[in-house]
C-alpha positions in Angstrom: 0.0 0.0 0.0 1.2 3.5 -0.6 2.4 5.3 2.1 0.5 8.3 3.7 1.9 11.8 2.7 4.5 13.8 4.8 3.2 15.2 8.1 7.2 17.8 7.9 9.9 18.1 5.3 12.6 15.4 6.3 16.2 17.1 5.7 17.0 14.2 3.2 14.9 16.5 1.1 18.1 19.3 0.3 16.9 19.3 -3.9 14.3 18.7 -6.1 14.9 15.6 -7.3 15.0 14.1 -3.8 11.2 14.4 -3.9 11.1 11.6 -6.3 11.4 8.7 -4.4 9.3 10.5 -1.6 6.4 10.8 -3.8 7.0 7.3 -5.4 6.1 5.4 -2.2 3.2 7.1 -1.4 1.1 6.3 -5.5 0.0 3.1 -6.7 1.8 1.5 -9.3 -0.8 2.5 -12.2 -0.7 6.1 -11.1 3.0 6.7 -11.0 2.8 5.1 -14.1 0.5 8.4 -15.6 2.3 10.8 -13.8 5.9 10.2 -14.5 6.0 7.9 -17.4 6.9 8.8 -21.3 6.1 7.6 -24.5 7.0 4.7 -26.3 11.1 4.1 -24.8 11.2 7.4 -23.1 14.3 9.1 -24.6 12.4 12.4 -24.7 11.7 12.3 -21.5 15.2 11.4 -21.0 16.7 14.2 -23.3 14.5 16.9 -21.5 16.6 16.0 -18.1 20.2 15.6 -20.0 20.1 18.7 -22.0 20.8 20.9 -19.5 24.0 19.1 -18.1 25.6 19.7 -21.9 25.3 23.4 -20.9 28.2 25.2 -19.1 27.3 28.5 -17.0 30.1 31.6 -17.7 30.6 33.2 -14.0 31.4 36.5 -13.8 33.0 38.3 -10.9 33.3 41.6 -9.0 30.2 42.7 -10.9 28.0 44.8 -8.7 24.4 43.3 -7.8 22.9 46.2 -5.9 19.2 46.1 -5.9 19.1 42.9 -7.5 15.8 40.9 -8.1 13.8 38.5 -10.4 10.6 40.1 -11.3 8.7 40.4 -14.1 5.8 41.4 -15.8 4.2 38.2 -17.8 0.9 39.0 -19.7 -0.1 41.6 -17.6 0.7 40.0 -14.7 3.3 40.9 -12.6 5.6 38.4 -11.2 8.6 38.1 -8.1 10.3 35.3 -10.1 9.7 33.6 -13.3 8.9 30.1 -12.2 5.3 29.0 -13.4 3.5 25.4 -12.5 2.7 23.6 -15.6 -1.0 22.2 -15.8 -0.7 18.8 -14.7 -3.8 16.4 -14.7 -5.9 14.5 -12.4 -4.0 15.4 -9.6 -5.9 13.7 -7.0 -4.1 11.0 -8.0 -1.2 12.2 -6.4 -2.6 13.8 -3.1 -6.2 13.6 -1.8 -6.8 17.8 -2.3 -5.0 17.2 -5.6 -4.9 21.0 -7.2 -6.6 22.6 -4.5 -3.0 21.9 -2.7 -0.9 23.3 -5.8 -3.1 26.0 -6.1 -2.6 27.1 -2.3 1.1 26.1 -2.9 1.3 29.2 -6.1 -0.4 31.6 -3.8 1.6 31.0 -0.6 4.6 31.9 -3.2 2.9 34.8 -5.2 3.1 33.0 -8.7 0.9 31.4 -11.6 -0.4 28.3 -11.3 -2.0 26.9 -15.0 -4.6 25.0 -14.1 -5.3 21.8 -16.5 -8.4 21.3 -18.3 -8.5 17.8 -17.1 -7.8 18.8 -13.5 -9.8 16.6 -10.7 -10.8 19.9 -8.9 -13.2 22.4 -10.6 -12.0 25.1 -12.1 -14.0 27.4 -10.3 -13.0 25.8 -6.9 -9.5 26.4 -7.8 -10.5 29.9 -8.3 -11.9 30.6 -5.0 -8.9 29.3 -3.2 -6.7 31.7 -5.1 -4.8 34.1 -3.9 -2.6 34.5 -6.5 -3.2 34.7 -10.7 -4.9 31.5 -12.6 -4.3 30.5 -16.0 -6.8 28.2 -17.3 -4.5 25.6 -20.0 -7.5 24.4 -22.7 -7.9 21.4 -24.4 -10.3 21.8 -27.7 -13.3 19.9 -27.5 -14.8 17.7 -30.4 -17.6 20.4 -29.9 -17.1 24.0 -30.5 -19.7 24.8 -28.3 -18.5 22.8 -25.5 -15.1 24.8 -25.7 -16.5 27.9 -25.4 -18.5 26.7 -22.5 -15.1 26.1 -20.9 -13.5 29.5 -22.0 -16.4 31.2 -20.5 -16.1 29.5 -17.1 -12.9 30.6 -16.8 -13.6 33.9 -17.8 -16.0 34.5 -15.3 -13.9 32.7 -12.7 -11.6 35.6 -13.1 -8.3 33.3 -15.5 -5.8 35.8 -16.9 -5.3 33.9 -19.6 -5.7 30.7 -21.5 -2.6 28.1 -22.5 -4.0 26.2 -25.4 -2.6 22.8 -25.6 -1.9 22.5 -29.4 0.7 19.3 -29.4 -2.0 16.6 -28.4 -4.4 15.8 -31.4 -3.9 12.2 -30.0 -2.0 10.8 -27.0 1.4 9.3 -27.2 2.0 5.5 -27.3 2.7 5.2 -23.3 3.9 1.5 -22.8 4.2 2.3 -18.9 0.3 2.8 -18.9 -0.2 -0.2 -20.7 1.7 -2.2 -18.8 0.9 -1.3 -15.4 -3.4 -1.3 -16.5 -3.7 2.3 -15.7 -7.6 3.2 -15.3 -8.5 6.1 -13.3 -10.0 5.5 -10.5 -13.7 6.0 -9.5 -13.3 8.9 -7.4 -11.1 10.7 -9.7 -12.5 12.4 -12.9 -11.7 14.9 -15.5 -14.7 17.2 -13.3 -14.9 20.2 -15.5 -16.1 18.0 -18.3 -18.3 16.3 -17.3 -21.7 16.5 -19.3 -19.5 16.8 -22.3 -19.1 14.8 -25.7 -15.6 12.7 -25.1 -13.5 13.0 -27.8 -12.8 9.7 -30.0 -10.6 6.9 -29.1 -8.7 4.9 -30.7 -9.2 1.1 -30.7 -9.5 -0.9 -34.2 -8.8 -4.4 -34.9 -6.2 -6.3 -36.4 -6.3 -4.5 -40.6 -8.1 -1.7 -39.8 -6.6 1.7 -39.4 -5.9 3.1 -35.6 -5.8 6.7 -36.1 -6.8 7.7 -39.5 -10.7 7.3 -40.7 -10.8 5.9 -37.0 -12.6 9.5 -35.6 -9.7 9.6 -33.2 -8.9 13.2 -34.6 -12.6 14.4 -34.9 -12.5 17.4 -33.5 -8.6 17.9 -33.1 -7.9 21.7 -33.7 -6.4 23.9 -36.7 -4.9 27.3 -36.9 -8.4 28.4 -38.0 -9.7 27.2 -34.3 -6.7 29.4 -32.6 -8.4 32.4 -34.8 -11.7 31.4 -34.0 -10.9 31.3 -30.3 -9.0 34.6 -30.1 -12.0 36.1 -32.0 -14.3 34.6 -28.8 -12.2 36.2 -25.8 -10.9 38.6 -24.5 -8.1 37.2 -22.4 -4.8 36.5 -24.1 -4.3 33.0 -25.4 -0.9 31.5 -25.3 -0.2 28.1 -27.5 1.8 25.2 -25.6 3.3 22.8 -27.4 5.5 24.6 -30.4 9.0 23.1 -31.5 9.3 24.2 -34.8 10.5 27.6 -35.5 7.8 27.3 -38.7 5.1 26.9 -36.1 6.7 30.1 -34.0 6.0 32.3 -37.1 2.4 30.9 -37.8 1.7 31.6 -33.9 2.7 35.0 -33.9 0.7 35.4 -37.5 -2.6 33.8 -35.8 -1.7 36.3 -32.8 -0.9 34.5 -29.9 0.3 36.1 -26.6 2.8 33.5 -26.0 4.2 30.4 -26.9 5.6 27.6 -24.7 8.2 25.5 -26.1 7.0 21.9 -25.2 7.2 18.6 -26.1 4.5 17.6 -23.8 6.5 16.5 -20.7 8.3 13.8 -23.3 4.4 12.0 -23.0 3.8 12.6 -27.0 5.7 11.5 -29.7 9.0 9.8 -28.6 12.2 11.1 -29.8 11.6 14.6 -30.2 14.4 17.3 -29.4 14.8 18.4 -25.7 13.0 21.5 -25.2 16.1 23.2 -24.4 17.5 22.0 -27.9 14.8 23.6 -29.5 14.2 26.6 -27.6 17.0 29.0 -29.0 15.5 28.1 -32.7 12.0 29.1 -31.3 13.6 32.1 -29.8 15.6 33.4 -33.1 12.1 32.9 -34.8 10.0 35.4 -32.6 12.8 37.6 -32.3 11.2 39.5 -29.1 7.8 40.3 -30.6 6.1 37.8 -27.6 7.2 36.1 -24.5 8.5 32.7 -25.2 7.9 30.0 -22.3 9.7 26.6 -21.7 8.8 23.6 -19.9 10.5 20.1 -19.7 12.8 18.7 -17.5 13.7 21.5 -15.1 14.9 20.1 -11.3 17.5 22.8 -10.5 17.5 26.2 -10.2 20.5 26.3 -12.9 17.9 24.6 -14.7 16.0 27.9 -15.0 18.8 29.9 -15.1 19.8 28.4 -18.2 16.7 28.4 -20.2 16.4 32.1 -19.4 19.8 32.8 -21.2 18.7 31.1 -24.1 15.9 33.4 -24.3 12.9 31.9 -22.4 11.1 34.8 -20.6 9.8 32.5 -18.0 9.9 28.7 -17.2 6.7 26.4 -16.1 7.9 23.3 -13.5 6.0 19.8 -14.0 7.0 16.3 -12.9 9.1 18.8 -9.9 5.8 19.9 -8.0 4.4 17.0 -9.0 6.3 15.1 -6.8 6.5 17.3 -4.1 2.8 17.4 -3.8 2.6 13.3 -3.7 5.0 13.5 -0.9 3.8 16.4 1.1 0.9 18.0 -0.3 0.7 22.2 -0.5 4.1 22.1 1.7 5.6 20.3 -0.8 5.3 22.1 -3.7 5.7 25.3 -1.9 9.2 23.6 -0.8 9.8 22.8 -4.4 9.0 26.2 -5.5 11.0 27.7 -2.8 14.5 25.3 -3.0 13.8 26.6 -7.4 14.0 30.1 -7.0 16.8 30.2 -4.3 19.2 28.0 -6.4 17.9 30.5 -9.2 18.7 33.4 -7.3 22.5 32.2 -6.1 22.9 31.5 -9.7 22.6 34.7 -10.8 25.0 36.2 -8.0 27.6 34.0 -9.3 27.2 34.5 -12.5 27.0 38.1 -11.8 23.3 38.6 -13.1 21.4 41.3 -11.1 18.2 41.3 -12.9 17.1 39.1 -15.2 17.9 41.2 -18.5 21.3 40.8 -17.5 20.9 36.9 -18.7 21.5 36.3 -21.8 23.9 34.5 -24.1 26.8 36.0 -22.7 26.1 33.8 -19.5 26.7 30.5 -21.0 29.9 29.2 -21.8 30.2 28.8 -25.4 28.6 26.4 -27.0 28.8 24.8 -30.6 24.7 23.8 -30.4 22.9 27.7 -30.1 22.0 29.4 -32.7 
């Protein structure tokens, strides 16, 4: 049996990534499975962690860091430090409050929480327990109607902005699901759609075609459905999920806020570039005219550090909180949170960054892969 979350912070607990085996004893085998597994042989997952060690930090000394400080202003929205938490669903499956704890968590440290679309908590319970800025991440439904329905909850439940998901027409081949039987369980549901037509799975028998003329994509959005939805709200809608420079330019043409560079979490397709590998090519393509997010991989405040100097305005934390709210509920994500943006902060000093437009390519040691 899993083992009941954290009553205090053990000092084992010094990093991020020490929350990993905490939060491992305390979820069945089928839900780690969902909430840390990969697609297919996991070498995207993989490559998001790895990427980062292949980058070298260039210190600087004797610089003077005066009034230093890490905020921001992020759609309207200002910020102390740029450290979002990625939507992650069905969180109850982690911790019984599920995102009613990560949503106390981003208030207790002033940032952004983006709340999923398949969270286990309803969006407007989420809301009232803020006390600090909601975005609501959307996931198109096979119905039009039925995604308006959601964009309009979160309107009135007072979201800043929407985070389209825009990288999912289907889900990955995840072997670790399939393996372990992973069903969610009954008291656990995707609650803010309920009432609503499920998009199309994908079963077909042996000759018949899985995906294609299945109905699997029925419903799966276009570039015409990121017009159609910016022409239906007035909060600015930010697109998760681009890799290719090509899709950069056609999201700043359909007038996006923001991008996120994302490869889902590595949960997609397998073998996709690290999002730090593709980040910088993102980065060259907007060339300033939005604010470019990352997500993927990050455990260390370096971590953040790093994607900043490749040009990311700010950085959204996944698998991290994740953990840290299986082990130790709201305390643990604020902990996670916390042990993030003071490694981020001592980073800067030695590099001799006092705010963040002082990071930039000139903090990183050479390197042969950046644009």
């Amino acid at each position: 049996m899993p083992l009941p979350p954290l009553t205090q912070i053990p000092p084992q607990i010094a990093a991020v990534a020490d929350y990993e085996d905490y939060a491992r004893e305390r979820m069945s085998d089928a839900a780690w499975a969902y909430l840390s597994g990969g697609a297919a042989d996991e070498h995207t997952l993989r490559a998001n962690l790895e990427a980062y060690a292949r980058l070298r930090i260039q210190p600087r000394v004797l610089r003077d860091l005066t009034g230093g400080g890490t905020g921001l202003d992020l759609l309207g929205t200002p910020l102390p430090f740029p450290i979002l938490l990625a939507p992650v669903a069905y969180q109850k499956l982690a911790h019984p409050q599920g995102e009613l704890a990560s949503v106390l968590a981003a208030s207790a440290m002033k940032t952004v929480m983006v709340a999923s679309t398949q969270a286990s908590v309803g969006l407007e319970d989420m809301a009232r327990a803020a006390e600090a800025p909601l975005w609501f991440q959307l996931y198109f439904q096979r119905e039009r109607d039925d995604t308006l329905r959601l964009v309009r909850r979160a309107e009135a439940a007072g979201y800043r902005a929407l985070v389209v998901t825009v990288d999912a027409p289907v889900n990955g081949v995840r072997n670790g699901e399939q393996r372990h039987g992973f069903r969610l369980p009954a008291d656990v549901e995707a609650v803010n759609l309920r009432g609503m037509r499920p998009m199309a799975g994908a079963v077909a028998r042996a000759g018949e075609s899985a995906i294609f003329g299945s109905g699997a994509l029925d419903g799966a959005p276009s570039w015409d459905d990121i017009a159609w939805l910016r022409s239906a709200t007035r909060l600015p809608v930010a697109l998760k999920g681009i890799l290719a420079p090509a899709d950069a330019r056609l999201a700043i043409e359909a007038g996006a806020a923001a991008i996120v560079v994302s490869n889902h979490g590595g949960r997609g397709l397998d073998t996709l570039p690290a999002t730090l590998e593709a980040l910088p090519w993102v980065v060259a393509e907007v060339a300033g005219r939005l604010p470019v997010l990352m997500d993927g991989g990050i455990r260390r405040g370096t971590d953040v550090f790093k994607a900043l100097a490749l040009g990311a305005t700010a950085v959204m934390v996944g698998r991290g909180y994740l953990h840290g709210l299986a082990a130790a509920g709201a305390v643990g994500v604020i902990h996670v949170l916390h042990m993030l943006r003071t490694e981020f902060e001592i980073a800067m000093a030695l590099a001799g960054c006092r705010t963040l437009r002082d990071i930039d390519r000139n903090a990183l040691w050479p390197h042969p892969a950046i644009p």
